[in-house]
C-alpha positions in Angstrom: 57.4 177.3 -116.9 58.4 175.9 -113.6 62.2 174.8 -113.5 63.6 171.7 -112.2 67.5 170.8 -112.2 67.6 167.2 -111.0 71.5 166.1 -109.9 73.4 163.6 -107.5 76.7 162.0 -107.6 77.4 159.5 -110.5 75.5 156.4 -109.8 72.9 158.0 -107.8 70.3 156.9 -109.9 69.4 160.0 -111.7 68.6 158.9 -115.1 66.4 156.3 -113.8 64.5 159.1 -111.7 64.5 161.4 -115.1 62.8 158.4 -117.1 59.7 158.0 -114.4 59.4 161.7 -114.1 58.6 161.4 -118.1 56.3 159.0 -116.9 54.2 161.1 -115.5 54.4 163.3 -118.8 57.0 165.6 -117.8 59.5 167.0 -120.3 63.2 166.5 -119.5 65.8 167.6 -121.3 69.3 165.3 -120.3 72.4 167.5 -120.1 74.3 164.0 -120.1 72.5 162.9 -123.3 73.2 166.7 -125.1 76.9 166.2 -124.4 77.1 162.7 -126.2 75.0 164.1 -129.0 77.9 166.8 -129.2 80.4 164.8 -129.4 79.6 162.5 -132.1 81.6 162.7 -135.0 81.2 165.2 -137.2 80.5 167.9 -134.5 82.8 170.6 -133.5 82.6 170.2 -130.3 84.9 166.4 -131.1 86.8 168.9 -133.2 87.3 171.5 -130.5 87.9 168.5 -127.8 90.1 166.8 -130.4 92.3 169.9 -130.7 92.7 169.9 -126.9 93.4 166.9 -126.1 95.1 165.3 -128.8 94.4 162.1 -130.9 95.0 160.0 -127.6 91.3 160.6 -126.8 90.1 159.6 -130.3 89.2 156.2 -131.6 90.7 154.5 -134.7 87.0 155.1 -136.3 87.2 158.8 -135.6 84.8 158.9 -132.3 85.2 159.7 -128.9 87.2 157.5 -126.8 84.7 158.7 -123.4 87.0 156.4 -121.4 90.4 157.6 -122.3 88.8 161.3 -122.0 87.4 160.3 -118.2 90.2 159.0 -117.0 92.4 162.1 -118.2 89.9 165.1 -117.2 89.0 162.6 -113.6 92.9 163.2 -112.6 93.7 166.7 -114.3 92.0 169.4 -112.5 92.9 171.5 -115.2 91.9 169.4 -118.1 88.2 168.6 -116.7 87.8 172.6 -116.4 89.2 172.6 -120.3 86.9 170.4 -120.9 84.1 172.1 -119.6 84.8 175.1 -121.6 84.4 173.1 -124.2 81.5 171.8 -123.6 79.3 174.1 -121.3 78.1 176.5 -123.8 77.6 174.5 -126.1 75.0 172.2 -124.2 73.5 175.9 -122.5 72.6 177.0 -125.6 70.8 173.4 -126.5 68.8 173.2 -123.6 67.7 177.2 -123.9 66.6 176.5 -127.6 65.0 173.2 -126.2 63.0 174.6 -123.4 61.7 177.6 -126.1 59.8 174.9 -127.7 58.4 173.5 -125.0 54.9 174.3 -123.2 54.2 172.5 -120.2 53.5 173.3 -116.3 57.4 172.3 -115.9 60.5 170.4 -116.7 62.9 168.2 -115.1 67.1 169.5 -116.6 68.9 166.9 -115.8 72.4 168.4 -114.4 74.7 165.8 -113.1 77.6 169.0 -112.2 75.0 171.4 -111.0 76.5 171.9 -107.9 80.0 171.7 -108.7 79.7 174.4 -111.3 76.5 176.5 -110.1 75.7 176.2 -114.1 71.8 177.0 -115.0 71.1 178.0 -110.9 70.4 181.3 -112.6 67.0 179.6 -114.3 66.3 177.3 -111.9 63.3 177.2 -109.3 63.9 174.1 -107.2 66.8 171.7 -107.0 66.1 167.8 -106.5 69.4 165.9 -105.8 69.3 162.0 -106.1 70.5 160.7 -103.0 72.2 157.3 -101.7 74.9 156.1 -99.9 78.5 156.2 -101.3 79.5 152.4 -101.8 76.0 151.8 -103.1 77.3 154.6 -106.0 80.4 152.7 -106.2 78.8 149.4 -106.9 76.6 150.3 -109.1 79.0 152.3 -111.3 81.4 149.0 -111.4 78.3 146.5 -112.2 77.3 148.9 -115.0 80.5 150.0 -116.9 83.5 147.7 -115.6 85.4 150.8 -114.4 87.4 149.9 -110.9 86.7 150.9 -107.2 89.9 153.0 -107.8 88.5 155.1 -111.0 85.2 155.3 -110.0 86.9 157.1 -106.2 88.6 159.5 -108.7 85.4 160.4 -110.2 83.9 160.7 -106.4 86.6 163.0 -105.2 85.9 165.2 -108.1 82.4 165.4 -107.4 80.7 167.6 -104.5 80.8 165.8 -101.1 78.0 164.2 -100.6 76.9 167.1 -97.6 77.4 169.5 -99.8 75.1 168.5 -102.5 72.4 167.6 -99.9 73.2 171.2 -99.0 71.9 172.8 -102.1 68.8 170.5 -102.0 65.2 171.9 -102.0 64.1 168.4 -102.4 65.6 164.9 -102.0 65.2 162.0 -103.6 66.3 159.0 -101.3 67.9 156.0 -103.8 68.2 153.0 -102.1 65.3 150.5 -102.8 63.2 149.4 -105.3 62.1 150.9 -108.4 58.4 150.8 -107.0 59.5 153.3 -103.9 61.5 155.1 -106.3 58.1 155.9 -108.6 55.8 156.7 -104.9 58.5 159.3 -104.7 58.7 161.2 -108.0 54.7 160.8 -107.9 54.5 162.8 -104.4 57.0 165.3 -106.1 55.0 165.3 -109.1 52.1 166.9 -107.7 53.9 168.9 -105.5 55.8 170.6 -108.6 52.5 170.8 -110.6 51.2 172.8 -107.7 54.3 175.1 -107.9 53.6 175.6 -111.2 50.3 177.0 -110.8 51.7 179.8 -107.6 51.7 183.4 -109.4 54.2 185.5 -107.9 52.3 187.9 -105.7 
């Protein structure tokens, strides 16, 4: 099965990319969404993240406090790489057990740190980064979850430079209109990745 990690900078636009690439009838499988699902209560990954970071990132009903936990690993180098220890495996071995029980002519992983970590290059055939400019990313991440120009800079400057994801690009997704030019996009990629799909290595 041809492999497709999609990525970009927070408030690119990549989940709204995944969901018209499922459109089309593609499987994605959401790296984002597999971490929440680990986190819930009763998981040990809270447990594990619970023991790391102390009761200051849990809530008074026992869940995840995602904000308290963002802002702490967004201005501790060392506690975002704690937190990825944490975490990394345990989504890896999700999305392998995922994509075992899938049959289709390819699949869209959503990896928003794919290119600050280099994590599942090693399966991957192409890489499609979700690109727009970075105020419109700041913006959108205020309009959508209240977090200031200064938080959401923190989370930027822990991200790849914008270059340097455009770098590791095979494709590029350009975010900056409507939803309509957003679907003519991921509909030329579409066929392009069925296509793919069908090469045999020589």
């Amino acid at each position: 099965m041809f492999m497709i990690g999609l990525t970009g900078g927070i408030g690119s636009g990549k989940s709204t990319v995944a969901e018209l690439f499922a459109e089309q009838g593609t499987p994605v499988i959401d790296t984002d969404a597999i971490a929440r699902e680990l986190t819930a209560p009763g998981n040990a990954a809270l447990d594990a993240i619970r023991a790391a970071f102390g009761e200051a990132v849990i809530l008074a009903d026992g869940s995840l406090d995602r904000a308290a936990l963002r802002r702490r690993v967004f201005s501790d180098t060392g506690a975002r790489h704690q937190l990825e220890a944490i975490l990394h495996p345990r989504i890896r071995q999700v999305v392998e057990h995922t994509l075992a029980a899938l049959n289709a002519p390819y699949v869209v992983i959503v990896i928003p740190l794919l290119v600050e970590t280099g994590a599942y290059r090693d399966m991957l055939d192409r890489i499609l980064v979700v690109d727009c400019p970075e105020d419109v990313q700041i913006a959108r991440v205020m309009a959508r979850s209240g977090l200031t120009s200064e938080e959401v800079t923190a989370i930027l400057k822990a991200q790849s430079e914008r270059a340097t994801r455009l770098a590791c690009a095979d494709d590029v997704i350009l975010n900056t209109a409507s939803r309509e030019a957003l679907r003519d996009q991921i509909a030329t990629l579409h066929r392009r990745y069925l296509d793919f799909s069908t090469i045999q290595p020589s």
